[in-house]
N, C-alpha and C positions, 0 to 999 in steps of 0.2 A: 471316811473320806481318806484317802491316799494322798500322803505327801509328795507336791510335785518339786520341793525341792532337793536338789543334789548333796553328797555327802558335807562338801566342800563349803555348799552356801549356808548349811547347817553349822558347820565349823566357826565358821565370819561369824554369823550373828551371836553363837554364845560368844566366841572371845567380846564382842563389843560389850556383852551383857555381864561378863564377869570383871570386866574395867568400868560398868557406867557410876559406881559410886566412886571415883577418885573425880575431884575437881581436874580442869582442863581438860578430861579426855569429851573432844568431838569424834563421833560416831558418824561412817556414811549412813547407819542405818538410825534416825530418831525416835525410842520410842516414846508414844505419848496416850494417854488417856481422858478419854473425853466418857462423858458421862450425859445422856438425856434419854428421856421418857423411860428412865428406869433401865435401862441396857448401856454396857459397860462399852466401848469400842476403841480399841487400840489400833491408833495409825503407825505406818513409817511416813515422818516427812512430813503432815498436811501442812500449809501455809498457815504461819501461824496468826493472820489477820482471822481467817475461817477458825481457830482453833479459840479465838477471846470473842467470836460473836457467839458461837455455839456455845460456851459457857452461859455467856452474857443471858443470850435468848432464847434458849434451851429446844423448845421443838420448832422455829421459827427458822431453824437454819439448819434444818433437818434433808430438804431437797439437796441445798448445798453440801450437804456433808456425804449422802451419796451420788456424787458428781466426782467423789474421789474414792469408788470404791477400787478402782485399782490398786489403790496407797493403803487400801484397808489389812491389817494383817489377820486380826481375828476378832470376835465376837467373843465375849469373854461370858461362855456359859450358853450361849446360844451358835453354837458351829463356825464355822469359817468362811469368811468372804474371799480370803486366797489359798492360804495353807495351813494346817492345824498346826503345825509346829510351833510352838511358843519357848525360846533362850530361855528365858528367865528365872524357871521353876527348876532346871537345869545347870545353868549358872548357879544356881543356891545350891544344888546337891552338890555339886564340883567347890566349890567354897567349903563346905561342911567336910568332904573327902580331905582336902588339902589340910585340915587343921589337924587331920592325922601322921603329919609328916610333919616332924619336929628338928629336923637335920639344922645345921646353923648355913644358913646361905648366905651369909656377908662377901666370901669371896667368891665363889659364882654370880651374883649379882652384883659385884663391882667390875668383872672380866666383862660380864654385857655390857653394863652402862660405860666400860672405857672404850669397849668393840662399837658403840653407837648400835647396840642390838641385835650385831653378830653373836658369834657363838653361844647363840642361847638353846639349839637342837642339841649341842654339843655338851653342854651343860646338865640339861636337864636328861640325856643319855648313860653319861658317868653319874650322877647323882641315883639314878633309877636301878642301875645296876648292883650300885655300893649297897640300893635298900633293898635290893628282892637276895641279894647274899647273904643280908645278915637277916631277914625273913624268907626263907624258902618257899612256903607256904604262899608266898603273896605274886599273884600274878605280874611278869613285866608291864603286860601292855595297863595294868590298873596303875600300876608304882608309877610309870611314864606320866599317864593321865593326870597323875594326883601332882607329882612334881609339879609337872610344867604350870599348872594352877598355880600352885604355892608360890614357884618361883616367877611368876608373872606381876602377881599380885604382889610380891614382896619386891619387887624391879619399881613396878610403880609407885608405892609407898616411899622409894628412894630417889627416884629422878622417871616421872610419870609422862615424860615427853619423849624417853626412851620405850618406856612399854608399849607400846600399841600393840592393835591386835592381830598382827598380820605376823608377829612372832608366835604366835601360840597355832594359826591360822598352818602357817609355813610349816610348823612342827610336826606336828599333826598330821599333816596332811604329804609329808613327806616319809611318812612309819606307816605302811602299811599293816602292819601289825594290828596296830590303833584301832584302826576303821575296823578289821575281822571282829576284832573284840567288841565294839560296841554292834556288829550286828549279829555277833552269839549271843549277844543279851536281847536282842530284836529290839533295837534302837535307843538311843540317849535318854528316851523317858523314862527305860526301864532301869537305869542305874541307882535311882532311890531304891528301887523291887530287890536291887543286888547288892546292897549296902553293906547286911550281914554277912555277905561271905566272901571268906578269904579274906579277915579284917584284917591290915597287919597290925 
């Protein structure tokens, strides 16, 4: 099945997915996991009164639970009720990337958190540059991707009410570059497939 969502709404949801382990961050998008008659189903959003019956009474509240399949995002091994696309697994390769980026960001990550979350394009541009110089071999648009991870994730771990995800979102999605790159690897899933190379 063909993903009907845009580059853009792909962007949103991993950045939400690569913040959802920091306390405080609220996500527009929730994801949540419900589990009956042995099939795994990941909502965005369902009301969470629906979300403690269906635990509660497992196949008893099973009509009610597709009542909301619009809010369904995936079947988790059994296809897609909206889009196949699942952050998550995504999110964790982009985390894994980033630990390969050992630069010291205390002061880039103090220029955002005093800008209120400006100059973090800006940031993480100079930063990407300084590392694809002193790695040749290492693609821009990869070094970009890994930063702005790194430096996302390390913004939040210092003042988490500055990071949100509409910096990584904005970043992104403003470097056209970025986008070419992840669809020469023929999409985000493929970035675990592309790990090994060009490692810097």
């Amino acid at each position: 099945m063909k993903d009907s969502m845009t580059f853009e709404e792909q962007v949103e949801q991993i950045a939400e997915a690569l913040l959802a382990d920091f306390p405080g961050q609220k996500s527009k998008t929730e994801f949540r996991v419900l589990h009956y008659n042995g099939a795994s189903v990941r909502f965005e959003g369902p009301p969470p009164s629906l979300l403690a019956r269906a635990t509660a009474q497992g196949s008893e509240t099973r009509d009610e639970v597709h009542q909301h399949q619009s809010q369904i995002s995936r079947f988790q091994g059994g296809g897609s009720a909206a889009s196949p696309f699942d952050p998550v697994p995504i999110a964790n390769t982009l985390r894994r990337l980033g630990d390969q980026f050992n630069a010291d960001l205390e002061r880039p990550a103090r220029e955002v958190i005093e800008a209120e979350g400006r100059k973090f394009k800006e940031n993480v541009e100079t930063l990407s540059k300084t590392w694809t110089i002193q790695n040749p071999e290492l693609e821009y648009e990869k070094a970009f991707l890994v930063v702005a991870v790194k430096l996302l994730r390390y913004i939040a771990k210092k003042a988490y009410g500055v990071a949100q995800p509409r910096l990584l979102t904005e970043a992104i999605n403003a470097t056209p570059e970025v986008r070419h790159y992840i669809e020469r690897q023929g999409g985000w899933e493929n970035l675990e497939n592309r790990r090994g190379q060009n490692n810097p």
